[in-house]
C-alpha positions in Angstrom: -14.2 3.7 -10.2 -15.0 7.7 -10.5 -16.8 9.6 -7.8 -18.6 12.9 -9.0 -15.7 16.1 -9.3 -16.3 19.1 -9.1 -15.2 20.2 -12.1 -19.2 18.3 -13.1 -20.6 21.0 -11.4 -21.8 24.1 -12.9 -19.2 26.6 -12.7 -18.6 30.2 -14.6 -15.2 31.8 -16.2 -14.9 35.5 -16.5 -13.4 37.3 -18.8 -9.7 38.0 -16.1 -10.8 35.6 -13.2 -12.4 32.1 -12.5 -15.1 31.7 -10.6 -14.6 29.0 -7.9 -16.8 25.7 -9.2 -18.4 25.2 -5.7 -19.5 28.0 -4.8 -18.7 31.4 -7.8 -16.8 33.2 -5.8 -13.3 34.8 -6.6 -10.8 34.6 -7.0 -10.1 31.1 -7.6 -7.3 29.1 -9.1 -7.5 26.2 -11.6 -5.8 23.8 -8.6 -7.0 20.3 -8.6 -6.5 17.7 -5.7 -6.0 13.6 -5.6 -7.4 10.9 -3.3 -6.2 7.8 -3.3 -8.0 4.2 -2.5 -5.9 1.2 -1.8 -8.1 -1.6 0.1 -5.7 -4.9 -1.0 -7.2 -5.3 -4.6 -9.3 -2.6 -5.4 -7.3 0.6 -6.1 -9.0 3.9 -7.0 -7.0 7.4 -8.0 -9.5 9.9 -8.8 -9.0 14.1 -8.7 -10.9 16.8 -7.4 -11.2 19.3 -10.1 -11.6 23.3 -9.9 -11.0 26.2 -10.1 -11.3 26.5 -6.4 -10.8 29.8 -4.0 -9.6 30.0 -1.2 -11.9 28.3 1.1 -13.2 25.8 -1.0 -10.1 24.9 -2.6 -8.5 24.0 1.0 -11.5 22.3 2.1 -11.4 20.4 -0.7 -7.7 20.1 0.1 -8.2 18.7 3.6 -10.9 15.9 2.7 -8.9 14.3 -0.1 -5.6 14.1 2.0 -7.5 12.7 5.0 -9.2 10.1 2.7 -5.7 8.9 1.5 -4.8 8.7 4.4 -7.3 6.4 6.0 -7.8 4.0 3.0 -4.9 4.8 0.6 -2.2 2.6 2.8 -3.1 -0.9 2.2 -2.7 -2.4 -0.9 1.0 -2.8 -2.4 0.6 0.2 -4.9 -0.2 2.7 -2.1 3.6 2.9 -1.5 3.2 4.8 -5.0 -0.1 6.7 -5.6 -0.4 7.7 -2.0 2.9 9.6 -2.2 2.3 11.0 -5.2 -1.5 12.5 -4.0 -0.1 13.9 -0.5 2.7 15.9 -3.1 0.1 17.3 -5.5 -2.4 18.2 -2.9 1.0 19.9 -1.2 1.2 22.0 -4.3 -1.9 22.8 -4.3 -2.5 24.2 -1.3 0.0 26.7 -1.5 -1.9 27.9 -4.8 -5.5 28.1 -3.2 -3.9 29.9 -0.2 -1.8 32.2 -1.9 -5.3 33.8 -3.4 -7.4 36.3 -1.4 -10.6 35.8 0.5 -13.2 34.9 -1.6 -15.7 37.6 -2.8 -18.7 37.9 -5.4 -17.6 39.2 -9.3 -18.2 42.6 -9.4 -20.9 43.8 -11.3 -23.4 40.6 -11.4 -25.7 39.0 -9.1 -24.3 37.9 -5.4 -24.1 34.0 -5.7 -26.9 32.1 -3.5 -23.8 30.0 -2.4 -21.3 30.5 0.3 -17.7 29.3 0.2 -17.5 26.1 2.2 -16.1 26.3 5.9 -12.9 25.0 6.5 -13.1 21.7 7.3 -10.8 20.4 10.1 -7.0 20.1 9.3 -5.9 16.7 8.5 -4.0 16.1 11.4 -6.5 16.9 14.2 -8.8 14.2 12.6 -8.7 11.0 14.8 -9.2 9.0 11.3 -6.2 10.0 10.1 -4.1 9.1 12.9 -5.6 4.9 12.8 -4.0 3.8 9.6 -0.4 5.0 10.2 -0.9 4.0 14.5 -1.6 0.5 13.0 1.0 0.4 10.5 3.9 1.3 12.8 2.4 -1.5 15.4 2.7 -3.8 12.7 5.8 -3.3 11.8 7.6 -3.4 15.1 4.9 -6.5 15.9 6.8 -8.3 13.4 10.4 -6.6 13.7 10.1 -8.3 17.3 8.8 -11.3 16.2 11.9 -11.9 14.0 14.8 -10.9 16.3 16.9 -13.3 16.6 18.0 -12.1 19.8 14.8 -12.5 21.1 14.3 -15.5 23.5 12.2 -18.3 22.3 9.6 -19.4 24.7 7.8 -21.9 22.7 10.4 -24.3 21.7 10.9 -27.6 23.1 12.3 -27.7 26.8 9.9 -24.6 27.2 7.9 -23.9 30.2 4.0 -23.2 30.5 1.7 -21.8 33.3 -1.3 -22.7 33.1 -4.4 -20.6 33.6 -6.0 -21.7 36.5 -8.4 -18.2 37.0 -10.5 -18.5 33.6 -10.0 -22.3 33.5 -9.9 -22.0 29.7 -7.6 -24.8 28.5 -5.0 -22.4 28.1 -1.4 -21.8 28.8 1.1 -18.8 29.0 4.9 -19.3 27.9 6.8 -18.5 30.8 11.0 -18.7 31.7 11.9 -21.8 32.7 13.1 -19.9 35.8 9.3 -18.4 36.3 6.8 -20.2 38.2 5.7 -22.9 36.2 3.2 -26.0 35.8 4.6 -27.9 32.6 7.7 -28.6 30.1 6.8 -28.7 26.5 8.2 -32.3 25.0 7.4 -31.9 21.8 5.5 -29.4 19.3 3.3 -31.6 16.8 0.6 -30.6 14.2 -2.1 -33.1 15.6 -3.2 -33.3 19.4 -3.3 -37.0 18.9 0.7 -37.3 18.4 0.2 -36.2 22.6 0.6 -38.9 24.7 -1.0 -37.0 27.5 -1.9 -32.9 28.2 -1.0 -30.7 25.7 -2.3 -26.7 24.9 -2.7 -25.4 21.5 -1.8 -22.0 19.7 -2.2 -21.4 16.0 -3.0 -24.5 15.4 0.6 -26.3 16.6 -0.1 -28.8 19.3 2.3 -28.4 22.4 3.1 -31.8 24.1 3.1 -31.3 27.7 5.1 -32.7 30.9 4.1 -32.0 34.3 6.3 -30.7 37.3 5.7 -31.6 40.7 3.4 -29.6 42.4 2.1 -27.5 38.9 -1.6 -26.8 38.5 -3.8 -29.4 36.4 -3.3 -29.7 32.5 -5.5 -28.9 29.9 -6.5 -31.7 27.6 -5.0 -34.4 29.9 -6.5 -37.8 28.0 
């Protein structure tokens, strides 16, 4: 449920600054940033602790947002913890950025370790760009879906064309108006309420009835 923070590592406090925990630069800030993990039923809100600078500090910044991003938007309290780490990490941004390049404390030993590079901004990560992509799809996917202005193509006194190229048992919904090989008669749950050639979609059996001069039906009997 935790992942190692920073805040585990060892870091050093001076006497008028903090050291940055990564790497003992400064200055740093006592900033800390969230990721959130929302996968359906497992949840996971965890924070990145400092004092960071600078560099580390919007590094650190940049991974957590882009890890909310990419796995903090599916589960029904994302709509909530998400949010709330995209603010904080806001906030602390303009802390870690409002402190001057990172340097080593006058006046003891250069530190063996460098401030971290910036990683790439959130936005001009392909990863981060999936989840919402998806989302949005989804949603207008189903906004469609339930138009009711939207014509209804598999209903009873529906047309089909069948697919005659792959030869797969398989038929599109077309206009009544379209080219056509077959009215639908009746929609049942079991292929054996068909009295003849019917095509199936989500498990709903579509009864078929052929036109004069359509292709062959799938599942004639």
């Amino acid at each position: 449920m935790t992942d190692l923070m920073d805040s585990q590592l060892p870091g050093r406090t001076g006497p008028d600054q903090l050291d940055c925990v990564v790497c003992g630069h400064v200055p740093a800030a006592d900033v800390s940033f969230y990721r959130h993990v929302g996968l359906v039923v497992h949840v996971r809100f965890t924070k990145v602790q400092g004092p960071f600078c600078r560099d580390c500090g919007l590094a650190r910044m940049r991974d957590a947002t882009a890890e909310t991003i990419t796995s903090g938007l599916w589960s029904p309290v994302s709509v909530v913890l998400a949010p709330l780490a995209f603010i904080r990490n806001v906030r602390g941004r303009r802390t870690v950025l409002a402190l001057d390049s990172p340097v080593p404390r006058a006046g003891q030993a250069a530190s063996n370790l460098a401030p971290l590079r910036p990683t790439r901004p959130v936005f001009r990560r392909v990863k981060s760009w999936l989840a919402p992509a998806f989302l949005v799809a989804l949603v207008a996917v189903a906004a469609l879906l339930n138009d009711p202005s939207a014509e209804k193509l598999n209903v009873v006194g529906g047309c089909v064309d069948v697919d005659t190229f792959l030869r797969a048992d398989t038929a599109d919904f077309v206009r009544c108006d379209e080219p056509h090989d077959a009215v639908i008669t009746s929609i049942e749950t079991s292929y054996q309420s068909c009295d003849g050639a019917y095509v199936e979609q989500l498990y709903r059996y579509y009864c078929l009835d052929a036109v004069d001069g359509g292709a062959p039906l799938p599942n004639a009997r």
